[in-house]
Every structure is written in C-alpha cells, then in structure tokens.
C-alpha positions as CSV (number, residue, x, y, z in Angstrom):
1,X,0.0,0.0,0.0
2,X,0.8,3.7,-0.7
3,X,-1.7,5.2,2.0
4,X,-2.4,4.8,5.5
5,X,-5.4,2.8,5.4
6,X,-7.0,4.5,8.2
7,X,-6.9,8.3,7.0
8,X,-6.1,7.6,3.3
9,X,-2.9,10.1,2.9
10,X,0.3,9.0,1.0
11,X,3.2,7.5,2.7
12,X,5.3,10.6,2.3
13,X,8.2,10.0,4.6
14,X,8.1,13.2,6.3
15,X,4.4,14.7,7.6
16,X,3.1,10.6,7.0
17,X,5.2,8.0,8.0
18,X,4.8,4.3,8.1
19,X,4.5,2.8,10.8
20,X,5.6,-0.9,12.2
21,X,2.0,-2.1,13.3
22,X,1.6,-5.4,15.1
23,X,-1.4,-6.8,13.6
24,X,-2.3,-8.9,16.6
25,X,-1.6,-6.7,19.0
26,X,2.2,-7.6,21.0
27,X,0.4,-7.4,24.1
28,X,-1.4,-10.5,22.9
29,X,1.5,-12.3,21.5
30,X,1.4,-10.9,17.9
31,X,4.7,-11.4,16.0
32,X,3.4,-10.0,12.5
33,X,4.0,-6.7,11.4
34,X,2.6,-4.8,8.9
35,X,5.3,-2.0,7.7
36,X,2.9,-0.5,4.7
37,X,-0.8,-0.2,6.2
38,X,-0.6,2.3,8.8
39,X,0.7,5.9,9.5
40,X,2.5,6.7,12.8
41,X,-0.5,9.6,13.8
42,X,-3.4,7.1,12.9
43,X,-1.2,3.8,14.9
44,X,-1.2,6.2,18.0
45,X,-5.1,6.9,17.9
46,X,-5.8,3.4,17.0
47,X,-3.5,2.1,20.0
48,X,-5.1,4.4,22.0
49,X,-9.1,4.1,20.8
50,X,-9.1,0.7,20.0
51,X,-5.8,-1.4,21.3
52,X,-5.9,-1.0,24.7
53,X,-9.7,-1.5,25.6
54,X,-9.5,-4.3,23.8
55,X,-6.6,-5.7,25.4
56,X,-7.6,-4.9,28.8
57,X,-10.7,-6.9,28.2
58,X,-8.7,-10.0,27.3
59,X,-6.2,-9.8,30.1
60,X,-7.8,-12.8,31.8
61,X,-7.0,-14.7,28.6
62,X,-3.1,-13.2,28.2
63,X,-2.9,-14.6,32.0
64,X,-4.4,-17.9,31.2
65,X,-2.2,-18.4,28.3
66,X,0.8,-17.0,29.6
67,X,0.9,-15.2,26.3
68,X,4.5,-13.3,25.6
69,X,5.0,-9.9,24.4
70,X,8.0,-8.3,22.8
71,X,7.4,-5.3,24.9
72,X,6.3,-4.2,28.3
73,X,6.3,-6.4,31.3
74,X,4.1,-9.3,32.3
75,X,0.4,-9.5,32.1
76,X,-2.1,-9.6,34.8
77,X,-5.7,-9.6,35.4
78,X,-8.0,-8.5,38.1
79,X,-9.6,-11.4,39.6
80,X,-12.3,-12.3,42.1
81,X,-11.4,-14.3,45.0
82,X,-13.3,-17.1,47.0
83,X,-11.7,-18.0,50.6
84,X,-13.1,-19.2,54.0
85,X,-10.1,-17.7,55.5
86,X,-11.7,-15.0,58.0
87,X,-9.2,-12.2,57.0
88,X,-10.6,-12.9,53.4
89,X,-14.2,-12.6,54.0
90,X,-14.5,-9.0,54.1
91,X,-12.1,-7.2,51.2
92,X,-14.6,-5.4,49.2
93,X,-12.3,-2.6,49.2
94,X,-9.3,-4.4,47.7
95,X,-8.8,-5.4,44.2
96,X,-6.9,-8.6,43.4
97,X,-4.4,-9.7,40.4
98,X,-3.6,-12.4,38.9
99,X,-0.2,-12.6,37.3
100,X,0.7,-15.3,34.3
101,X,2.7,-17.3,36.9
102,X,-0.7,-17.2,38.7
103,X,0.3,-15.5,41.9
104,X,-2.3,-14.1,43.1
105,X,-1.4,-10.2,44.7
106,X,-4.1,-7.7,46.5
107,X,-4.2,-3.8,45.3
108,X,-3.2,-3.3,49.4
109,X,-1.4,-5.0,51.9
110,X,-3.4,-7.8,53.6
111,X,-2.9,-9.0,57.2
112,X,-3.8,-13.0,57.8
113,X,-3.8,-14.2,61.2
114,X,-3.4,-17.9,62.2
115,X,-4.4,-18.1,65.7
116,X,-3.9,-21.7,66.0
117,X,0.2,-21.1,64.7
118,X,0.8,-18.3,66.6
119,X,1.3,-16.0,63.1
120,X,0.6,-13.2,61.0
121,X,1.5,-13.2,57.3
122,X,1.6,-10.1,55.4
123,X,0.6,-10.4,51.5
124,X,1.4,-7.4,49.3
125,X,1.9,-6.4,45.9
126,X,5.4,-6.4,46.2
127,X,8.1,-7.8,49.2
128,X,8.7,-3.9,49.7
129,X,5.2,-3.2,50.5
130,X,4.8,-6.2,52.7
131,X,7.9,-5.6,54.6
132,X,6.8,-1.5,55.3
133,X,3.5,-3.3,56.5
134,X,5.1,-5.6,58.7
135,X,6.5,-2.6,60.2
136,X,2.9,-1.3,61.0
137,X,1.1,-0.8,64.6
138,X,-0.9,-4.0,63.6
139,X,1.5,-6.3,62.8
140,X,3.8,-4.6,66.0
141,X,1.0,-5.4,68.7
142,X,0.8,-9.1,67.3
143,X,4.3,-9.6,67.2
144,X,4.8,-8.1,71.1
145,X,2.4,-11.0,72.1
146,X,4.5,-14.1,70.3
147,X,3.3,-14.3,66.7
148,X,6.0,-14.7,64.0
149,X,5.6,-12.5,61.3
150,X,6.0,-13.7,57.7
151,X,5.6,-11.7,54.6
152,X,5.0,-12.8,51.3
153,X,3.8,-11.8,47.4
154,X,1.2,-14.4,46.4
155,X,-2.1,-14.7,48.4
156,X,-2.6,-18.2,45.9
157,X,-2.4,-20.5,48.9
158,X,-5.1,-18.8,51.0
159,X,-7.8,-19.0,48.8
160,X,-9.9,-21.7,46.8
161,X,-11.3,-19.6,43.8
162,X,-9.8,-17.1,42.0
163,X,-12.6,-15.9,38.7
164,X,-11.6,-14.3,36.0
165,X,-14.3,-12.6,33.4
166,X,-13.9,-12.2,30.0
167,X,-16.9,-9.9,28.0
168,X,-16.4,-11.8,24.9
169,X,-19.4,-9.8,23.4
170,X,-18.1,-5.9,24.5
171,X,-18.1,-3.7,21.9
172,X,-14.1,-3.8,23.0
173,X,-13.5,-6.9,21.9
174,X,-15.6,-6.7,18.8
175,X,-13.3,-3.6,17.4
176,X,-10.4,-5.1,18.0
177,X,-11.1,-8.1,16.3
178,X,-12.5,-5.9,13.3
179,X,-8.9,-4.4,13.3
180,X,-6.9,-7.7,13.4
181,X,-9.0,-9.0,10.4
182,X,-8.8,-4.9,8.8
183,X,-5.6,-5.5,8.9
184,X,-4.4,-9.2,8.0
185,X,-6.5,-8.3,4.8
186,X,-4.9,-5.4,3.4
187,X,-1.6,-7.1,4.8
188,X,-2.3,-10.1,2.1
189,X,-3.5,-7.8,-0.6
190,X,-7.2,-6.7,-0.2
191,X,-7.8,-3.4,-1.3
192,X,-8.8,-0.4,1.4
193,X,-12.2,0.2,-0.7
194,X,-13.5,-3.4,-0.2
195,X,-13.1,-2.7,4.0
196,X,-14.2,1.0,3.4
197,X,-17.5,0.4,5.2
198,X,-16.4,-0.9,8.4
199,X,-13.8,2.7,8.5
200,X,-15.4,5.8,9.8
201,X,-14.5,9.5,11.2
202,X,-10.9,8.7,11.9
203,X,-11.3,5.6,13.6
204,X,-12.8,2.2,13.2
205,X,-16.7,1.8,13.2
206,X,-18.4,1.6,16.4
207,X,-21.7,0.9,14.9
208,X,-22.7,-2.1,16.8
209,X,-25.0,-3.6,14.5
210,X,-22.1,-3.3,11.9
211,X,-19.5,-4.8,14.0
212,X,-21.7,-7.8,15.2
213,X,-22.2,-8.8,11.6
214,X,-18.7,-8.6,10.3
C-alpha cells in the first residue's frame, strides 16, 4: 500500500510516515508486522481508541495463556477471590491480580492471622510493601504477644477460587477483532475500498449492528 489505510494520505516519509504495526496486537502475543498499512499519527489513535480496551478486556485470557509480548512487562488480570479464611471474607475494598505465573497479589497490603500457629502473614503487591506493613502498629501489637511475622507476594495459597471474566461480546472486543482482520486483509493484498465500510471519522466503526455482523 501507498496510503495509510485509516486516514487515506500517501506515505510521504516526512508529515506521513509508516509505521511498524503489530497486527495482533504484542500485548497478545502478535509477532506480524505490517510496515505499509498504517501511518504513525493514525497507529497512536488506534492504540489508544481501539488497542488498549481491547486488550484490557482479554487480560484474563493473556494470563491464562501466559501469552509473551516483545514489549512491556508481564500481564495480569484483576480477579475475584473465594476464601473461607476470615481475614478474606470482608475485602470489598481491595482489588486482586492475577499474574501469568498465577500469583495471586491484593491492590493493598493484607494482614492474615493464624491463631492456632501463633502468626501473621503479610501479603502485598510487592516484598517492599509487605515488609513496610510488617512494620505497622498491627503487625507490632501481634508480634509483642509471640506471633511470628511472615511476609510474602502471592495470596494463591489462601484462597480456593480465583474468577476471571472475559466480556467476549463488548463492543471492546468486537473492534479489536475488526482491526486484526482490517488489517491481515490489506496485509495479504485486499484493497482499502473493499473494508471501506467498516472505517469511519478517523477511527474504526463503532456501529454495533455493523461490528456484530462482520
């Protein structure tokens, strides 16, 4: 191709340049790059409008998969828990996340108290954050009356269930997958007014009628 295929201008090598676009997105393990499709200033508003919803939506899957990327560091996913543990029954205010090793780390430090051991075990997102709670009042008045203190990074052994959604149906998903198959066509030689329809304002069509028939 000679034009973006988004805004239509000529590759001009100054004001419209090409630009190296993944055509499944790296995020989600996509190794093919289209070098001839796609403009620098329309690949940042696509990344932006279409590329990351869409791969937010199928973190769960990226997780699942252990999918690897070229760029960026590892995946995770928020994640619903299920635990009998006590200190786990009331966390509505804490977000959890699973990582593609499936650790599974809380959005704040968690305190977990085994009566019956005589310790506390501190879970963060990170061992920094666990060791600066360990260091809290809390953990201080527990530890003055003979429980060890442990800290740790991966709340996996204290629960049974960890859920992950996918919204296979979101309007997310759907353009994303329109831009994958946008793009694999004109990468193998379809021509930009055969896919006109399904390109609109600057951006991909959001018609949702449109998208679920495509």
């Amino acid at each position: 191709m000679q034009h973006c295929y988004l805004c239509n201008k000529p590759f001009d090598g100054d004001a419209v340049q090409k630009h190296d676009e993944h055509i499944i997105q790296n995020a989600l393990g996509g190794k093919l790059i289209g070098a001839e499709i796609l403009c620098e200033a329309c690949g940042n508003i696509l990344n932006a409008a279409v590329d990351v919803p869409f791969i937010r939506e199928l973190e769960p899957v990226s997780v699942l998969l252990r999918l690897a990327r070229d760029r960026g560091g590892a995946c995770a996913a928020n994640a619903g828990i299920s635990s009998s543990h006590g200190d786990l029954r009331n966390v509505s205010n804490i977000q959890f996340w699973m990582n593609n090793d499936f650790a599974v780390a809380p959005s704040k430090p968690i305190l977990l108290q085994d009566q019956a051991c005589r310790k506390v075990t501190v879970i963060a997102a990170t061992n920094a954050l666990a060791l600066a709670f360990a260091q809290s009042k809390a953990v201080a008045t527990l530890a003055s009356k003979g429980y060890g203190v442990e800290v740790g990074t991966n709340l996996a052994a204290y629960i049974e269930k960890a859920i992950l959604q996918v919204r296979s149906g979101a309007i997310e998903v759907q353009r994303g997958v329109l831009k994958i198959a946008i793009e694999f066509a004109l990468q193998t030689g379809v021509a930009r007014h055969e896919i006109a329809h399904l390109l609109g304002n600057g951006n991909l069509t959001t018609d949702a009628h449109l998208l679920r028939g495509c």
